[in-house]
C-alpha positions as YAML, in Angstrom:
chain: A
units: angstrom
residues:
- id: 1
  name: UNK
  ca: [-6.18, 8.60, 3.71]
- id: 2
  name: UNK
  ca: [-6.37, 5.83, 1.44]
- id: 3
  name: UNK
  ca: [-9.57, 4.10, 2.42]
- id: 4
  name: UNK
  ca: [-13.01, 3.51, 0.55]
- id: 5
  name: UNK
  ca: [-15.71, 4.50, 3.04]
- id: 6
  name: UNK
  ca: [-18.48, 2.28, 3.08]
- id: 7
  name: UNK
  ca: [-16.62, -0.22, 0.79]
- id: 8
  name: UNK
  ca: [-15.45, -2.94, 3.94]
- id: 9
  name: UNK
  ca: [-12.71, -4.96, 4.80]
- id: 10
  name: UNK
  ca: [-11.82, -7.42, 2.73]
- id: 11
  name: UNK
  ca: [-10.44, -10.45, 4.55]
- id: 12
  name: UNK
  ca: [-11.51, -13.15, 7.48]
- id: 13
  name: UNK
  ca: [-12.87, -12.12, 11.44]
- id: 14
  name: UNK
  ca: [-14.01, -9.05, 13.19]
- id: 15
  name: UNK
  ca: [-15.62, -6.56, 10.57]
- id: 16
  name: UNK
  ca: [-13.78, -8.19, 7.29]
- id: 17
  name: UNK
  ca: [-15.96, -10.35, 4.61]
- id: 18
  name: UNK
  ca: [-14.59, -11.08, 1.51]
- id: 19
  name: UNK
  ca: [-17.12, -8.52, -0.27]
- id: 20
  name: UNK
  ca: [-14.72, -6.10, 1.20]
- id: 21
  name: UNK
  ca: [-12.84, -3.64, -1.16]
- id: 22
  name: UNK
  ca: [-10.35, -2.53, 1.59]
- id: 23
  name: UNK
  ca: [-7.44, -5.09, 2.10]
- id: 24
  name: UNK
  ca: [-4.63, -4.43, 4.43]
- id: 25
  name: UNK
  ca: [-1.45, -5.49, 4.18]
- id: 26
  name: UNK
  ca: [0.33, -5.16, 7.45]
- id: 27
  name: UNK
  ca: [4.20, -4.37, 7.08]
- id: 28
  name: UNK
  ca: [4.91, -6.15, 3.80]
- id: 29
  name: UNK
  ca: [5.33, -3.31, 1.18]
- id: 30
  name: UNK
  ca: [6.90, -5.72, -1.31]
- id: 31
  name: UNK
  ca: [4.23, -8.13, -1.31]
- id: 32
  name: UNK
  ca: [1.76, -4.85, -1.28]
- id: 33
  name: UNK
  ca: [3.27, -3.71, -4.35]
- id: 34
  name: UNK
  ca: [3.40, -6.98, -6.31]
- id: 35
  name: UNK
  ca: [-0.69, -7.82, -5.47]
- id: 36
  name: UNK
  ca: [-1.31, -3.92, -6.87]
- id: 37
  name: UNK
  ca: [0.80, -4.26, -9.84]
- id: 38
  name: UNK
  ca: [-1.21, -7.98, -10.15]
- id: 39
  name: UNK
  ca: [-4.16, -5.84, -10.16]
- id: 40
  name: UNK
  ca: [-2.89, -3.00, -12.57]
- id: 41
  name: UNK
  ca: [-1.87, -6.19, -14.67]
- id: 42
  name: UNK
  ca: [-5.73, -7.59, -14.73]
- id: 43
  name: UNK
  ca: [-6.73, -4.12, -16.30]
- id: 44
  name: UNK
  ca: [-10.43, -3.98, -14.10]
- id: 45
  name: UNK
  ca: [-9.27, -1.66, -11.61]
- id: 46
  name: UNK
  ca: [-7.40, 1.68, -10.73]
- id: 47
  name: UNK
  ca: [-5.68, 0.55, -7.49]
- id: 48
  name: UNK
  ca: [-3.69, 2.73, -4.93]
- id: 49
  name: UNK
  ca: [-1.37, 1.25, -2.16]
- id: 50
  name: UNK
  ca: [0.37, 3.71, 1.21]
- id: 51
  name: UNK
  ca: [2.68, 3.06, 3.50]
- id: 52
  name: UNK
  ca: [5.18, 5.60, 4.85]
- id: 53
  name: UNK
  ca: [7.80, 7.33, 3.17]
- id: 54
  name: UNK
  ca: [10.67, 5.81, 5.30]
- id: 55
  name: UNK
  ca: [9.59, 1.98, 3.71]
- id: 56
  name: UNK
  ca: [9.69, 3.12, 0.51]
- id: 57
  name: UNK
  ca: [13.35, 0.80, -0.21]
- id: 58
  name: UNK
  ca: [11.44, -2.28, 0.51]
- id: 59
  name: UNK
  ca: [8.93, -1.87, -2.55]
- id: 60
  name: UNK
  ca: [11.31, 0.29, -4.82]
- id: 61
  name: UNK
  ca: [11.53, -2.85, -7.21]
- id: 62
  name: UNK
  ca: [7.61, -3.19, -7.70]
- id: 63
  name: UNK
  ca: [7.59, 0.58, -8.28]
- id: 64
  name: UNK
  ca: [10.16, 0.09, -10.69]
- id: 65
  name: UNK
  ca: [8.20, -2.82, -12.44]
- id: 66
  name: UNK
  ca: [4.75, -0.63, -12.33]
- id: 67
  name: UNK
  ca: [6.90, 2.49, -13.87]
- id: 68
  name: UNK
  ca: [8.79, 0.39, -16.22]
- id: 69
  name: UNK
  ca: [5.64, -1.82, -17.58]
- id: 70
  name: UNK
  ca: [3.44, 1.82, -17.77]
- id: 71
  name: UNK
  ca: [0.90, 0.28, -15.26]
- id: 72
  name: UNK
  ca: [-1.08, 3.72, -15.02]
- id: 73
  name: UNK
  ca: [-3.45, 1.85, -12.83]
- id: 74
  name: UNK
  ca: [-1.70, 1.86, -9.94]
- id: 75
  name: UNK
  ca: [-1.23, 4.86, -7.64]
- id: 76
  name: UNK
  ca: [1.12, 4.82, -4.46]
- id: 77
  name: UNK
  ca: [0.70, 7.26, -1.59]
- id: 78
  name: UNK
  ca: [3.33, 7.66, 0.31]
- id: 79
  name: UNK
  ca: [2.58, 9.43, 3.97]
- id: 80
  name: UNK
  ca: [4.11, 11.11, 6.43]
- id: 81
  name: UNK
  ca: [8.09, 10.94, 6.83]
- id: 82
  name: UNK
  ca: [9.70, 10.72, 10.41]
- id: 83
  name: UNK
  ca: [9.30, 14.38, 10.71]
- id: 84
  name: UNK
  ca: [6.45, 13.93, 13.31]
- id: 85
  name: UNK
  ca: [6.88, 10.60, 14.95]
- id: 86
  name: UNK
  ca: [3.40, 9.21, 15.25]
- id: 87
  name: UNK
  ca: [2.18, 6.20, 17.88]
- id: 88
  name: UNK
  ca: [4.42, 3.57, 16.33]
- id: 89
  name: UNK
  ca: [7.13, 5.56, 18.23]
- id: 90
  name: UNK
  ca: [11.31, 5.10, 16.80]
- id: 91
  name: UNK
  ca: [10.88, 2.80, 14.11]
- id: 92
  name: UNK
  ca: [9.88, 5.56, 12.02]
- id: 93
  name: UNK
  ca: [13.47, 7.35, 12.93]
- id: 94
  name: UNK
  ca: [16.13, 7.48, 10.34]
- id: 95
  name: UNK
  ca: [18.95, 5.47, 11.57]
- id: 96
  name: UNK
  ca: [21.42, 8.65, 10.86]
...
């Protein structure tokens, strides 16, 4: 789980201020990993980032960019593949 208990949302409405620590991307790994290697870049922060295994092609460049640039900073966790398919149901299939 990649989550910072007690730290709060970051963001606008429901249970989100912007003295959160936790922000949440949605389904855009690419912009994900360009905002953590932003904040790997600034230096103030170690910074991890997850999303699931099967997604991984749509960040691969920022991972490249972190690896290539020696951003130590940044951490990804990459979860579960479509061996157990969870709630989201077949989009976490392989299309094989």
């Amino acid at each position: 789980r990649n989550y910072i208990d007690e730290g709060g949302n970051w963001g606008v409405g429901f249970d989100k201020s912007y003295a959160g620590k936790n922000l949440y991307f949605g389904i855009r790994e690419h912009s994900m990993g360009t905002i953590l290697n932003g904040f790997a870049y600034h230096g103030l922060f170690k910074i991890s980032g997850s999303t699931f295994l099967v997604f991984a092609d749509y960040f691969r460049p920022t991972v490249r960019i972190a690896g290539l640039a020696e951003l130590n900073r940044v951490s990804w966790v990459l979860t579960h593949d479509s061996i157990g398919v969870g709630e989201d149901g077949p989009t976490h299939q392989p299309v094989e």
